[in-house]
N, C-alpha and C positions, 0 to 999 in steps of 0.2 A: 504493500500500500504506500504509496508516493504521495507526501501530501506539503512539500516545499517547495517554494520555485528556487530558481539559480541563486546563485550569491551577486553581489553588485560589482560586476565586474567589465571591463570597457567589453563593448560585444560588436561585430561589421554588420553581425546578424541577429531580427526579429528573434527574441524567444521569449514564451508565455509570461514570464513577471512583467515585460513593459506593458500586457493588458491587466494587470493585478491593483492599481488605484492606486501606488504604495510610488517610493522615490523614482522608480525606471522609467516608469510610465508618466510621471511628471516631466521628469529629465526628457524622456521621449517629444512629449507636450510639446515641452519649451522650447528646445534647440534644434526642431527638425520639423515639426509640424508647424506648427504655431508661426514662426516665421514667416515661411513662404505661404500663409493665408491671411497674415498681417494686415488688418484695420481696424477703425474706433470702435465697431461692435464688437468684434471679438475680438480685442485683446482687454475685456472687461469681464471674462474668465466668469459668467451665470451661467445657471444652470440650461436659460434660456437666453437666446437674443432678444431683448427690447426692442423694436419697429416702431418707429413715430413716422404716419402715415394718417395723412388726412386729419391731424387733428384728434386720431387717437392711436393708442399705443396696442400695439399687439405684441404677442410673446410667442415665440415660434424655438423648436430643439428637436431634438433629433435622437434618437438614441438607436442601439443594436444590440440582440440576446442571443447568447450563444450556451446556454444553460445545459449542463448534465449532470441528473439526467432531467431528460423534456415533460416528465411528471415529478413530483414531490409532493410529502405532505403538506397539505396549504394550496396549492398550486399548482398552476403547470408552466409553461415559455409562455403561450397566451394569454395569461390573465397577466403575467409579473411586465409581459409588453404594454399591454395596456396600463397599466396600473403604474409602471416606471415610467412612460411618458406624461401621463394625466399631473403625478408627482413631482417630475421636474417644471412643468406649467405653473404650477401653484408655486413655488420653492419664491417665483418673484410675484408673487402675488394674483396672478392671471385668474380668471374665470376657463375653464378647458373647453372648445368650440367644437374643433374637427381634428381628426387623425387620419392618417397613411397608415399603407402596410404592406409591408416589401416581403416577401416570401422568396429564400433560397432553397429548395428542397432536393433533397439526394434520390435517386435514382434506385429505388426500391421501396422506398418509404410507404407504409400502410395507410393507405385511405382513410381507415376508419381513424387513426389517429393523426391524421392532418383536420380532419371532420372535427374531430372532438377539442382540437386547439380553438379552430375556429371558432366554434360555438362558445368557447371561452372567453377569447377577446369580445365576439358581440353582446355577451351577457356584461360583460364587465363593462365594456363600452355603454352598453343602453344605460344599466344603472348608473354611472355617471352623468349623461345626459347628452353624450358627444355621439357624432357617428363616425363611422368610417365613409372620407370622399373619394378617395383615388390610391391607388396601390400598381404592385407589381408583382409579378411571380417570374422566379427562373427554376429550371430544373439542370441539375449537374450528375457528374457522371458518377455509379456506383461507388462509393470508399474514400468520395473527396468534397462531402458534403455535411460528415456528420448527421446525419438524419435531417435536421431543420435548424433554419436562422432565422430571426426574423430581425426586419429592421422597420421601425414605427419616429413617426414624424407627427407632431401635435401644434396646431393654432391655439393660442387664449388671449382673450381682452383683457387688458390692465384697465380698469374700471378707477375711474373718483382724483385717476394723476397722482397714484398711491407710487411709490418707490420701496422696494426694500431688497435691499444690496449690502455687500461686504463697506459699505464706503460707509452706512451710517450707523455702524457698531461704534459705541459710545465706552467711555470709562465709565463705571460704575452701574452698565447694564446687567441683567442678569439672565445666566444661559440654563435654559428649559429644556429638558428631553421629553417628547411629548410620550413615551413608553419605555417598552424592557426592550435588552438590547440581545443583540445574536442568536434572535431565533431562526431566522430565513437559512444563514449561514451554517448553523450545526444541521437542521433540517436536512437540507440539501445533501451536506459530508454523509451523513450517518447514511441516509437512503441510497446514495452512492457506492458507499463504500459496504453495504448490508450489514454496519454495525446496529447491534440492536441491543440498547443498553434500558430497555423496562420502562420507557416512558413514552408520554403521549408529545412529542415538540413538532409541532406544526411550523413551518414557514408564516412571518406575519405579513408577509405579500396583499395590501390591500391599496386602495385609491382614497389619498389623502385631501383630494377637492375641497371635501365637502365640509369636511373641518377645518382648512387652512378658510374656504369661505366664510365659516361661522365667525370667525375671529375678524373677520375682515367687516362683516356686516352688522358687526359688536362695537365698531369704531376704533377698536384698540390698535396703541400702536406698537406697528411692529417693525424692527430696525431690520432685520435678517433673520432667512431662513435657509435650512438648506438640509437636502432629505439625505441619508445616513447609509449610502448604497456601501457601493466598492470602498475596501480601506475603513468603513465602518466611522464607530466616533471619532475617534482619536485622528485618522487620515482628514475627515471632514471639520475638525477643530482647528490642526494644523495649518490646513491652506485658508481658512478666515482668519488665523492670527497675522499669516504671514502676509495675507491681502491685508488687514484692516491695522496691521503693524501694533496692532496692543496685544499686552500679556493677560492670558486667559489661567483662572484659577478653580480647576474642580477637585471633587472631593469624592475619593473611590467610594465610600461609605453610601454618598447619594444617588449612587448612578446604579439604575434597577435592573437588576439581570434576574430572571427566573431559575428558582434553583435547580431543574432538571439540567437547563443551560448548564448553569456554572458550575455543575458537578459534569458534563460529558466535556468541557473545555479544560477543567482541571487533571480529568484522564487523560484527555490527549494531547494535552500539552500548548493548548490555544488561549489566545489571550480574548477576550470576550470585546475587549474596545477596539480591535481592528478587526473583527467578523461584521459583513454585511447585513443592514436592515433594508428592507422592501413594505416598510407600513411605518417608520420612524423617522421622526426629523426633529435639529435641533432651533431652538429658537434665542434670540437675542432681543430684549424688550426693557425699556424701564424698568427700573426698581420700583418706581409708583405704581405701576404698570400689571406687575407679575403678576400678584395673587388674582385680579381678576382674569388675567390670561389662564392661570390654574385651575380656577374656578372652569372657566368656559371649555377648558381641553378636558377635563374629568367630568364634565356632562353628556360630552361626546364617546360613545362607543368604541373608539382608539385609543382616546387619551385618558382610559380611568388611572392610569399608572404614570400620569405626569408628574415630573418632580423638576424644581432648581436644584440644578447639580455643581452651580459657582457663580463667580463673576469677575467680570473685565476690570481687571487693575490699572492703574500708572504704576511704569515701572520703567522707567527710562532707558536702566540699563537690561535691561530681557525686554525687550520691543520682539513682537510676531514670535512668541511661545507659547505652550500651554503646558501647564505646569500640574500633576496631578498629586493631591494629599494622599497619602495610603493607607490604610486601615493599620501602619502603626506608626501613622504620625508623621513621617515623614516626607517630603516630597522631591519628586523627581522631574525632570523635565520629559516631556513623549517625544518622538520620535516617527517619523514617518519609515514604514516597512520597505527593505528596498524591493518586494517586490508583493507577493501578497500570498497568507496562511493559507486560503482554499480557492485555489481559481477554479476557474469556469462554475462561477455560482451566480450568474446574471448574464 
């Protein structure tokens, strides 16, 4: 059972850790993509691009799942498509409109379970409220396809000239996890891997819309957000400290992991803050602010397990850190993974 990627080592050649969320895949980012597609939208590194267009603002991204395997508890490739695009729509505040859906499918692959994705993305679609406009299908040859990929592209309106981005994370805001964390992530390993260690862990794979809308339609303010996929907390704290240049300060004690989780991470030797969420995201909000964000995310069916897990310091000298307390007192600075604990889990 293989479950490391490479060490961080200079490479001429693509290998699995630069899609891992973790430092290669940044390094990748930066120095080789990112460049030669160079302009003011994207080099403002959201989850979506911002579109100012007539007067209003649209939210447009893009994403691709390469998941094994293409069922899991929680889940399958099509609903975590649908549900990871809907997700990163919201992350800047969007209302979710319309989706794509690019289908690459291997050259054997069973009918009935191309059928049964699909009817997953449309159930998950419909109960959102979006449709699917436009897509594409290829077929590839036997052995060089992996069974399925999909790739999904999502529109949303930014409503009211609301903003929330890495730029307006404040000193002495306070950061929200709006659940438990690495469920999706050990889910996926164990069904994988046909570990079967006596519990019931579900992938928390769901469409956070409708909550990121509640909070929206609550008036409350909200500085940044951003949903908990690849790289998990600790990847996704990281690149906000390192965009928003302040030192972030949590506390291991307050960050919720399920103990089924944190007993199958402690067997195998996985850290629980760099395992992937697909139903979690973190939030950045006033201090005046919090409790009734608290209040509003544990009203909500997602967020009954919402908690402040710290807050944004002045710290002049650890500028873009995140610094965690440890259940025995101590603290350490995190680290971004250089490449990532379980891939191919989104």
């Amino acid at each position: 059972m293989q479950l490391n990627c490479p060490l961080p080592l200079d490479y001429e050649k693509i290998v699995l850790a630069h899609g891992g969320g973790g430092r290669m895949m940044q390094q990748l980012i930066d120095n080789f993509i990112q460049p030669i597609f160079s302009n003011d939208i994207l080099n403002q590194k959201h989850d979506s691009a911002i579109l100012d267009i007539n007067q209003s603002k649209l939210a447009f991204t893009t994403d691709s799942y390469v998941i094994n395997p293409l069922f899991f508890a929680g889940g399958d490739i099509g609903k975590l498509a649908v549900c990871g695009t809907l997700n990163d729509l919201s992350m800047s505040g969007a209302k979710p409109l319309y989706l794509s859906c690019g289908l690459i499918i291997e050259e054997g692959f069973p009918i009935k379970d191309l059928q049964a994705i699909l009817q997953s993305m449309q159930a998950s679609a419909k109960q959102a409220g979006v449709a699917f406009v436009t897509g594409d299908t290829k077929v590839v040859d036997k052995g060089k396809g992996d069974g399925l990929y999909i790739n999904t592209a999502g529109i949303g309106l930014v409503e009211n000239n609301i903003s929330i981005n890495s730029e307006n994370i404040n000193i002495g805001d306070h950061i929200i996890v709006s659940s438990d964390l690495a469920r999706h992530g050990i889910a996926v390993m164990l069904q994988r891997e046909g570990l079967n260690f006596e519990n019931n862990i579900s992938s928390d794979c769901a469409d956070l819309s409708g909550l990121v809308q509640s909070l929206i339609q609550a008036g409350v303010q909200l500085h940044c957000m951003r949903d908990l996929t690849r790289g998990g907390l600790a990847s996704g704290l990281i690149e906000l400290a390192t965009a928003s240049q302040h030192r972030f300060e949590i506390t291991e004690s307050e960050i919720p992991v399920h103990d089924d989780v944190k007993s199958a991470c402690e067997i195998l030797g996985f850290d629980p803050l760099y395992i992937a969420n697909e139903g979690c995201f973190v939030l950045f909000v006033p201090e005046a602010s919090s409790a009734q964000v608290l209040t509003l995310l544990r009203q909500h069916k997602l967020g009954k397990q919402a908690c402040i897990i710290g807050k944004v310091t002045d710290n002049a000298n650890h500028k873009g850190i995140v610094s965690l307390k440890t259940a025995f007192g101590v603290s350490r600075v995190l680290d971004l993974f250089s490449g990532e604990q379980l891939p191919r889990i989104c």
